[in-house]
C-alpha positions in Angstrom: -46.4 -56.0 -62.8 -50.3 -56.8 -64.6 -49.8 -57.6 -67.7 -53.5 -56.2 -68.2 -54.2 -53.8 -71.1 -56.5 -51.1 -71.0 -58.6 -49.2 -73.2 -58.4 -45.9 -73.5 -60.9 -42.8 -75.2 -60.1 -39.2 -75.6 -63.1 -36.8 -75.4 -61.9 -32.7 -77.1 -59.5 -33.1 -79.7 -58.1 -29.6 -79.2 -54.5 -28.9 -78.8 -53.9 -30.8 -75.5 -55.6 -33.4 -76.5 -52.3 -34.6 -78.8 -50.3 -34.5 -75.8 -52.5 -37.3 -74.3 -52.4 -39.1 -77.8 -48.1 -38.8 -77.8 -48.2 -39.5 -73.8 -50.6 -43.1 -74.1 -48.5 -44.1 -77.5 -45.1 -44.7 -74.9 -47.3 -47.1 -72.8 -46.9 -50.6 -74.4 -49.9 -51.6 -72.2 -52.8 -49.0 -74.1 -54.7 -48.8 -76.7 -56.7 -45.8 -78.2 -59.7 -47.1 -79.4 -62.0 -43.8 -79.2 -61.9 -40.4 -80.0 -65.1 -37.8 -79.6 -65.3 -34.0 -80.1 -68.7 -32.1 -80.2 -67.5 -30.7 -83.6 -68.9 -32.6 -86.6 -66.5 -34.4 -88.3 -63.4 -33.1 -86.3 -63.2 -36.3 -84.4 -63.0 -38.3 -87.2 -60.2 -35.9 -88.6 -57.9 -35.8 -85.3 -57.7 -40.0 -85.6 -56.4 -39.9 -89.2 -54.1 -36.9 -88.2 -52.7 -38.9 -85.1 -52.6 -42.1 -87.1 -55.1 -43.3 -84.3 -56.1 -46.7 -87.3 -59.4 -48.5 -86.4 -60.6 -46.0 -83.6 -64.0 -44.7 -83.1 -64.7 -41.2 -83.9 -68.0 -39.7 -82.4 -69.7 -36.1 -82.5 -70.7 -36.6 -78.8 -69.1 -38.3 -75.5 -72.1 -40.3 -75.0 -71.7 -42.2 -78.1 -68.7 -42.4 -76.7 -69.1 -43.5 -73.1 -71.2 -46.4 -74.7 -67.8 -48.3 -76.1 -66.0 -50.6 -74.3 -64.0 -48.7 -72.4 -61.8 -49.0 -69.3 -61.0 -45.2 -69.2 -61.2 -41.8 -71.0 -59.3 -38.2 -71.6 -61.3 -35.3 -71.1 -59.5 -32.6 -72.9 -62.6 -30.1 -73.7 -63.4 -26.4 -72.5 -63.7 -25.7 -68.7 -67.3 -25.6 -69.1 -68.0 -28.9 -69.9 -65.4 -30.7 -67.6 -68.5 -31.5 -64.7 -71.3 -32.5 -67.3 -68.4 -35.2 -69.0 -66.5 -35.9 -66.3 -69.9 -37.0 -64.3 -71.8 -38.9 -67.3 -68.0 -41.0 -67.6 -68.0 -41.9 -63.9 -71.4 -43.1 -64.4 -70.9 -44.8 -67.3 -67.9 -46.7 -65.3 -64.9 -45.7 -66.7 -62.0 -43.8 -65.3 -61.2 -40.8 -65.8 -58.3 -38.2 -66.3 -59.5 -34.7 -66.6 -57.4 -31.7 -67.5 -57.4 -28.9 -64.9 -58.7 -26.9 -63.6 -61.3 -29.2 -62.4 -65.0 -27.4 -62.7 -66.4 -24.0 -63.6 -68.3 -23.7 -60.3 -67.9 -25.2 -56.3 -71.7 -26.9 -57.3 -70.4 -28.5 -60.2 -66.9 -29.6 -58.4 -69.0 -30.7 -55.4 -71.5 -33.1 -57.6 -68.6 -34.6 -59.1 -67.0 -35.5 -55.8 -70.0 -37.0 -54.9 -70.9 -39.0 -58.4 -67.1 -40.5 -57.5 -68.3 -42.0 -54.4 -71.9 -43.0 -54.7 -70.5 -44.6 -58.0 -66.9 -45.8 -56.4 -65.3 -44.5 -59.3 -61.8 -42.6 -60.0 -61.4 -39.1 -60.8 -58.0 -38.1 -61.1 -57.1 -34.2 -62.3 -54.1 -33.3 -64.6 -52.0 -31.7 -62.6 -48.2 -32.7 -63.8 -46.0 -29.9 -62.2 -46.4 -32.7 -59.2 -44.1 -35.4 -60.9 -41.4 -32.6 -60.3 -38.3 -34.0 -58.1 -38.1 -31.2 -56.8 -41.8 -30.3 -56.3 -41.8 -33.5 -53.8 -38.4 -32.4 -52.2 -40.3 -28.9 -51.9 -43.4 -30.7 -50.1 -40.5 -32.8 -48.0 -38.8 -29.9 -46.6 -42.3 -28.2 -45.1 -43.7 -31.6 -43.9 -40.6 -32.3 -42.3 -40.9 -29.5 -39.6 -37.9 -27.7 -40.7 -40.2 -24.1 -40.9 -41.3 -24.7 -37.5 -45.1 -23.6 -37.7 -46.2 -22.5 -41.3 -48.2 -19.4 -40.7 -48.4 -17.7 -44.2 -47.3 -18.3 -47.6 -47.7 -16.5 -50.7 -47.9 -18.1 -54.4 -49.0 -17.3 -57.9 -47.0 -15.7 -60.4 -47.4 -13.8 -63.7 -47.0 -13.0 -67.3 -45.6 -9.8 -68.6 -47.4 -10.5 -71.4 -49.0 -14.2 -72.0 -53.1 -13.9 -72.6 -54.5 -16.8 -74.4 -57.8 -16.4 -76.8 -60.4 -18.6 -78.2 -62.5 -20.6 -75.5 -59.8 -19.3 -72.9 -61.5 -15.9 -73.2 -65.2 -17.0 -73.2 -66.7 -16.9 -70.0 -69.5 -19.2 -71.1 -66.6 -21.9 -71.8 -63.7 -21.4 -69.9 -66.0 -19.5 -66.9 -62.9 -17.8 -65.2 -59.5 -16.8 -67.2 -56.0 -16.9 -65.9 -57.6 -17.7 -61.9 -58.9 -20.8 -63.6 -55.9 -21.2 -66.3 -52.6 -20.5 -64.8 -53.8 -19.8 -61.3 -55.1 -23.1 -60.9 -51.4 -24.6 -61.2 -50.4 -22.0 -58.7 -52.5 -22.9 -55.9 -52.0 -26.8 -55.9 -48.3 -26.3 -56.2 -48.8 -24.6 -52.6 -51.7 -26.2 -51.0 -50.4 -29.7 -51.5 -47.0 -28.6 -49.8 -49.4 -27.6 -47.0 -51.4 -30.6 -47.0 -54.1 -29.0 -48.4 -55.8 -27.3 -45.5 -59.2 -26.0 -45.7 -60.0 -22.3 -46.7 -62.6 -20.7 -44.4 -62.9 -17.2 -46.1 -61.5 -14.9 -48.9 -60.9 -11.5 -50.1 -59.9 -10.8 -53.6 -59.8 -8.1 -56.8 -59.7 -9.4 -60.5 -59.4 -7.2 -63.4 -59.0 -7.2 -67.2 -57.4 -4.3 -68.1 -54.9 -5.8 -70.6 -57.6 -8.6 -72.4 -60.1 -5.6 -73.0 -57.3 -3.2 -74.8 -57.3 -3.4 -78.3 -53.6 -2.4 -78.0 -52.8 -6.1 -76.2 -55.4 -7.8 -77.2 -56.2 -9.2 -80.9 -59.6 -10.2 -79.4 -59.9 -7.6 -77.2 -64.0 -7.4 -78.0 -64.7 -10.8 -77.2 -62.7 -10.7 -73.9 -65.0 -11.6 -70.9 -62.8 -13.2 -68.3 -60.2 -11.8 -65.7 -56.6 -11.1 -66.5 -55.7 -10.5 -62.8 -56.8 -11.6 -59.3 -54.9 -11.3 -56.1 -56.5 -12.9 -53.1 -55.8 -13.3 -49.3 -57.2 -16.5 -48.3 -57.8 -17.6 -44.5 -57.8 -21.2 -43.4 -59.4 -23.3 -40.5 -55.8 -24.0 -39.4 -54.7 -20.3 -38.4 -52.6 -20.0 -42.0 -52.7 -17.2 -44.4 -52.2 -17.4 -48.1 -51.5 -14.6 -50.2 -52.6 -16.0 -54.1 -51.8 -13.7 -57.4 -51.8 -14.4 -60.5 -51.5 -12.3 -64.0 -51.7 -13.4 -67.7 -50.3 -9.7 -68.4 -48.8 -6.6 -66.2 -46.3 -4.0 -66.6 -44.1 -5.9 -64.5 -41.1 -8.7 -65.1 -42.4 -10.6 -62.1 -45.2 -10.8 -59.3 -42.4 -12.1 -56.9 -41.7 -15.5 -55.8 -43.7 -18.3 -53.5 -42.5 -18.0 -50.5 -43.4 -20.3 -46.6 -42.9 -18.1 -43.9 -42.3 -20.5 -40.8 -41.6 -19.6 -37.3 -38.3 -21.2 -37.0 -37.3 -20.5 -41.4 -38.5 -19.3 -44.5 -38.0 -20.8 -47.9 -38.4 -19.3 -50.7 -39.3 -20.7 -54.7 -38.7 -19.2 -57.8 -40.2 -21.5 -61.2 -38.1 -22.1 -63.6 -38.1 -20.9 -67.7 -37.8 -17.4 -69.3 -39.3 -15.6 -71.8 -42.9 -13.5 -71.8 -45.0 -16.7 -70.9 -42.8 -18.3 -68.2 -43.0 -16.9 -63.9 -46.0 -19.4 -63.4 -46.3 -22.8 -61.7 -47.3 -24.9 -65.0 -43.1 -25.9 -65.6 -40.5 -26.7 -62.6 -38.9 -25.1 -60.0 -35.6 -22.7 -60.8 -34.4 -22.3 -57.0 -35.3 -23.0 -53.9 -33.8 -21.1 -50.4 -33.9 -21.6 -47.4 -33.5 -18.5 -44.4 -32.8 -19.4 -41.2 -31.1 -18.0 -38.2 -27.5 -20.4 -36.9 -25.0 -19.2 -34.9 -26.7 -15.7 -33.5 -27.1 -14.9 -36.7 -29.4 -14.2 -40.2 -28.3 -17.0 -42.7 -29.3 -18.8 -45.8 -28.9 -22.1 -47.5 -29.3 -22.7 -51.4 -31.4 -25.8 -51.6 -29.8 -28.2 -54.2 -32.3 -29.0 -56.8 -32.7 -32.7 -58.1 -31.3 -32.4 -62.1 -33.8 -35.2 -64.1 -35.2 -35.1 -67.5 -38.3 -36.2 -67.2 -41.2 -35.5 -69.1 -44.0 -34.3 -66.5 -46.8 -34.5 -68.8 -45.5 -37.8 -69.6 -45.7 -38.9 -66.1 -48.6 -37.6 -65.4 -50.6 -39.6 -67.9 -48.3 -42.7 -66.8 -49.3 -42.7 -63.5 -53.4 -42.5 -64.4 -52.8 -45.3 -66.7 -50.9 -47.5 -64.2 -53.3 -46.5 -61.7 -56.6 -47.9 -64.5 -54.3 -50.9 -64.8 -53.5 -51.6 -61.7 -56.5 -50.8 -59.5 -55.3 -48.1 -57.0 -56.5 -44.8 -56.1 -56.6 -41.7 -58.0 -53.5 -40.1 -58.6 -54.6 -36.8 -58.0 -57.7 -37.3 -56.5 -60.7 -34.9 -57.4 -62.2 -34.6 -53.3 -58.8 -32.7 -53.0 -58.8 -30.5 -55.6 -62.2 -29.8 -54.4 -60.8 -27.7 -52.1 -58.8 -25.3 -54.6 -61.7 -25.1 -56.9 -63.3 -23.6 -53.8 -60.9 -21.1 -53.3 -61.6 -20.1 -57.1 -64.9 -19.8 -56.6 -64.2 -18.0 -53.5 -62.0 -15.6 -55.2 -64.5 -14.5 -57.9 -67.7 -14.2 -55.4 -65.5 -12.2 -53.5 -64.0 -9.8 -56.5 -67.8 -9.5 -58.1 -69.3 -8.5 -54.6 -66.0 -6.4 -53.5 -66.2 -7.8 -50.0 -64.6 -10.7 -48.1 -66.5 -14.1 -48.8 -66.6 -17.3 -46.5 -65.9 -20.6 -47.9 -68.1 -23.2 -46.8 -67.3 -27.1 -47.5 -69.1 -30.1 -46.4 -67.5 -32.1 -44.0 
């Protein structure tokens, strides 16, 4: 194992950002020399609250960028994610960017490509991935066991769990729960699959909950969706059916479910409560339907018990990865893809028609 250390900046001091902070304090290999929020004066604050002693504080992530550096955090609004993420790549450090990845398929796209002309890493914070059981999901439909996978459905939804603040702005976040909760929903599928590429979508998005005064505390400055449902086609012949809700009158918006010609599996997340039934946590069950003996059966899928922290391992595995040389983790040409299918989804809902998706190659 390197006995390298690396250094380490955090750019957006909001609340994620102290996860990253608690997350690189376990790794006896980093230290957290910068810290940089657009806010005057709240980067300096967030050090002294974390205890972050002789660490840079800037009002910009140029100043930033300019310290010696090996990689950086970006924990800021949606809307800034491409301008950051692409100035930090340049600027040769490493990043690890919190999802979803970009506002727009332009701004995803130019950051794909700033990666390789500048052979830099891009890796996005997805950490429902370091799951046992989110690999043992991706096992059991890479294996074969489904026969061919021909459509799955995914998403999930909130009775009642709308964020406010930047979430709601579409100038900062640019899309709401698609981009917030749906973004989780859609990699938790597609990288089962093996991320195939979309080749068209239809979709409807509403806010009908974020608009109400009665739900809604910021009801006036609501500007994002709420709701989107989405049939998306890919080049390989599969189907996906994507939904998502940060509120309904409704306990669920059913489970994700691979339909395969020789099974089906289906997965339920786990947690309770008004903010759980997405894809940001673990899996709750998984089953398996299949036909043995002449007839219909199913198999409960034992689930791997761990207690792992996700988030925990997710930042691990960047750092390591700085350390050590290797690849992205979660590599930002492939959730170029997803981001796509966002972008797809709200063309699509704002034009009321079905949209193609068109990717370089």
């Amino acid at each position: 194992m390197s006995e390298k250390r690396i250094k380490v900046g955090i750019i957006g001091t909001g609340g994620i950002a102290r996860y990253h902070v608690m997350a690189y304090r376990k790794l006896p290999f980093v230290d957290i020399v910068a810290v940089a929020d657009v806010l005057p004066g709240r980067a300096r604050e967030f050090a002294e609250r974390e205890g972050l002693v002789g660490a840079g504080a800037y009002d910009s992530h140029t100043e930033l960028l300019a310290h010696d550096l090996d990689a950086v955090s970006i924990c800021t609004p949606n809307a800034s994610h491409h301008r950051t993420s692409v100035d930090a790549v340049r600027a040769g450090k490493k990043v690890l960017l919190e999802k979803p990845m970009s506002v727009t398929l332009e701004e995803a796209l130019d950051m794909v490509q700033t990666v390789k002309s500048h052979d830099g890493m891009l890796s996005i914070g997805f950490q429902p991935r370091y799951d046992p059981n989110m690999k043992l999901l991706q096992d059991i439909i890479q294996s074969g066991r489904l026969g061919n996978v021909y459509y799955a459905e995914t998403g999930g939804g909130r009775r009642r769990g709308m964020p406010g603040g930047t979430f709601i702005s579409k100038a900062l976040a640019g899309a709401g729960a698609m981009a917030d909760i749906g973004c989780y929903s859609l990699d938790m599928a597609l990288n089962t699959l093996g991320y195939p590429r979309p080749v068209s979508v239809s979709a409807f998005t509403s806010n009908h909950f974020g608009t109400n005064p009665l739900y809604h505390k910021e009801a006036s400055k609501f500007e994002v969706e709420d709701f989107g449902v989405a049939m998306v086609r890919f080049d390989n012949d599969l189907v996906l059916q994507f939904k998502i809700s940060w509120a309904m009158h409704m306990d669920t918006l059913g489970a994700t479910m691979f339909l395969g010609t020789d099974a089906g599996l289906k997965v339920t997340p786990a947690g309770s409560g008004p903010w759980s039934g997405v894809w940001d946590g673990a899996i709750g069950s998984m089953t398996l339907y299949h036909d043995d003996f002449g007839g219909h059966t199913s198999t409960a899928v034992p689930l791997i018990g761990h207690s792992l922290d996700l988030f925990y391992e997710k930042v691990r595995d960047f750092a390591e990865a700085v350390r050590d040389g290797r690849p992205a983790p979660i590599p930002a040409e492939q959730i170029l893809i997803q981001q796509a299918i966002i972008d797809g989804v709200l063309r699509s809902s704002d034009q009321r028609r079905e949209v193609e998706i068109k990717l370089p190659e």
